[in-house]
Structure formats: C-alpha cells, structure tokens
N, C-alpha and C positions, 0 to 999 in steps of 0.2 A: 511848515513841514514839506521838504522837497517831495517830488510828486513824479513817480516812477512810470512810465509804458512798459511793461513784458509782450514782446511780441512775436510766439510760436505756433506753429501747427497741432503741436504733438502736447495734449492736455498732460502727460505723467510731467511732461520738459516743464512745462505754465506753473505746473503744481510745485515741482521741486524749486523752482524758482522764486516762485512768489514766498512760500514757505520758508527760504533761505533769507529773503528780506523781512518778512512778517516779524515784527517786534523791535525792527530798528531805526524807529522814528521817519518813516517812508510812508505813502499815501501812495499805494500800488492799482494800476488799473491794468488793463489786460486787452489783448488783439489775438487773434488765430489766423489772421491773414495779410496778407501788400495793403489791401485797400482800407483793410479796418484799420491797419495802423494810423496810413495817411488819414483818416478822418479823425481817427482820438487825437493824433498829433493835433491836428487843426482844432480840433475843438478845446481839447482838454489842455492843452499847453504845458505839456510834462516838462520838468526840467530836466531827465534823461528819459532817452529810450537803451532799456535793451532787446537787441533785433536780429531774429534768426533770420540767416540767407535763405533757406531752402523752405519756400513758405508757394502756397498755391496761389495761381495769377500774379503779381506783380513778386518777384522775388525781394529778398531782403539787399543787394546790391541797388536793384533801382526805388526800390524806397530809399535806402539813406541820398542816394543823389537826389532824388525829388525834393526831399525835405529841405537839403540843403541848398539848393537853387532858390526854395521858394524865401519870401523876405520876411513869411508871420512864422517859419519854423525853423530858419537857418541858423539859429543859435541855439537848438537844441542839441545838446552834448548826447552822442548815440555810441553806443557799446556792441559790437557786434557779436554775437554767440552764436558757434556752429558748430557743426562737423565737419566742415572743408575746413581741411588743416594743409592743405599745400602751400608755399611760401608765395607761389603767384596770387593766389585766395586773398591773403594777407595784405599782399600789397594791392591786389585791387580794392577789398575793399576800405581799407586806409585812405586810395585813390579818390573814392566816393565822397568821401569827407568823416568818417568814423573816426572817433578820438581813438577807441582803443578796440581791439581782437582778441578775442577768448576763444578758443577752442573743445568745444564738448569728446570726451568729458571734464570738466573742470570741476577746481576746486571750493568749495564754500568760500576758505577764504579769500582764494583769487578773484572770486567776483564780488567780495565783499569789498576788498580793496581798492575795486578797480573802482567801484560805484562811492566809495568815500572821498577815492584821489580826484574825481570829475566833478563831484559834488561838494 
C-alpha cells in the first residue's frame, strides 16, 4: 500500500485532503509544518509527499529542496499544493525538484490523478 505525507498548516486543507484519499488504497499520514514534514519524510519514508508552500518555519519550497538534496529522501516523488498560483511560483517550485504543481483550489480529481500518474 503506497504510503502518502499530507503536509498543511490549515487543519479544514488536511481534512479535505486526507478525506479525498481516504478509501483509495493509501496509508495516509500527516505534517502541519517544514519541519514536521522533514521528520515524517525521514522517518516514515512515504512514497509521495503532498506539500503546501505556505506552511510556518521552513516553507514548503525549502522543504522540497531539502528532501531532494538529501540521499534517504531524494527519491521521494512530492506534489506541491497551494495557493500561489503565479507562473514564477510554478516554476520555482518545479525548480526545487517537485514532480508536479496543483494549485488550491483544486479539483478531487486532479489530485486524484496527479497522486495515480506519480504513483
């Protein structure tokens, strides 16, 4: 069972999230910060993260470069999810090493898609 990270500030985003996955054969765990991420990553070894930018202490840009620099999580496929919807947004965090960019608000099934097509 591939084994998901959600990682938001905003508990209703977590909820709606997890809830969109819940039932489709996903082992979902959960982060509300940069750092909590970096530790589930490291611990829990998810095969995807999905990872808001706009998150307290370590933003969700320098979390996906972290992870991806490092060598126990740089193969983790990370899905970015936000509200910055500007195309420079896009391309940095592409830059970082993000498979893919979703912009809140989105659709169920575009992020059903997106977490099938990576997965």
């Amino acid at each position: 069972m591939p084994k998901i990270l959600v990682v938001d500030d905003s508990p209703t985003v977590l909820m709606h999230i997890t809830d969109t996955l819940d039932g489709k054969g996903y082992d979902i765990i959960t982060a509300s910060d940069g750092e909590g991420a970096l530790n589930k990553a490291a611990k829990e070894q998810p095969d995807l993260i999905l990872l808001d930018v706009v998150l307290p202490g370590k933003n969700g840009f320098q979390v996906c470069r972290q992870l991806k620099t490092d060598t126990a999580t740089k193969n983790i496929k990370i899905i970015l999810v936000t509200s910055k919807n500007q195309k420079s947004d896009r391309f940095w965090g592409l830059k970082q090493g993000a498979e893919a960019y979703i912009t809140k608000p989105f659709k169920d099934a575009e992020l059903l898609d997106s977490v099938a097509r990576l997965l």
